[in-house]
Structure formats: C-alpha cells, structure tokens
C-alpha positions, 0 to 999 in steps of 0.5 A: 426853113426851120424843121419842126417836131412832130408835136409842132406839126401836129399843132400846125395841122390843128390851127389851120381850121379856125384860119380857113373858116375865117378865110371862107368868110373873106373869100378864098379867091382874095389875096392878103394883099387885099386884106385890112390890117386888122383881118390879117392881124386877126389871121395871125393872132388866131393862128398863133393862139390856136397853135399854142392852144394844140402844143399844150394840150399835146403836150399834157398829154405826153410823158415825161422821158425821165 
C-alpha cells in the first residue's frame, strides 16, 4: 500500500461521513457483492469527490513552504 500524507489522511477521514450515511441506507450487514453497480458506483464517486473536496479545502488553508 502506498503511504499518504498527513493532509491525504485528513481528507480520507473527512469523506468517510458522506459513505457511511449512505451505507446506512443500504444496510450495513449488506455486502458489496450485494450491491448494484450503480450504488457501488455512487459509493466510489462520493468517496472520490468528497476526498478531493477535503484536499482543497486543506490545502488552501496551508502555507506556502518558500
């Protein structure tokens, strides 16, 4: 596995909310297997976008080292 940076973990952590709040909707005892492509689509998508949406927003907020 590759190592992430603390600001990538950060942003991990920050897009797991909008995943499980759909999961719970899906049921947590189903498995992805039971899933439709387009739920597990929707899952990766929302993952994706909501992990991009926590690095810019983290990133802004960083200083330029130089």
């Amino acid at each position: 596995m590759a190592e992430i940076t603390e600001e990538e973990h950060m942003a991990i952590l920050a897009s797991l909310k909008p995943v499980a709040r759909q999961m719970e909707t899906y049921g947590w005892d189903t498995r992805l297997s039971e899933l439709t492509e387009v739920q597990v689509l929707w899952l990766i998508e929302t993952a994706v976008q909501e992990f991009r949406e926590a690095m810019g927003e983290i990133t802004s907020q960083s200083e330029v080292p130089f």
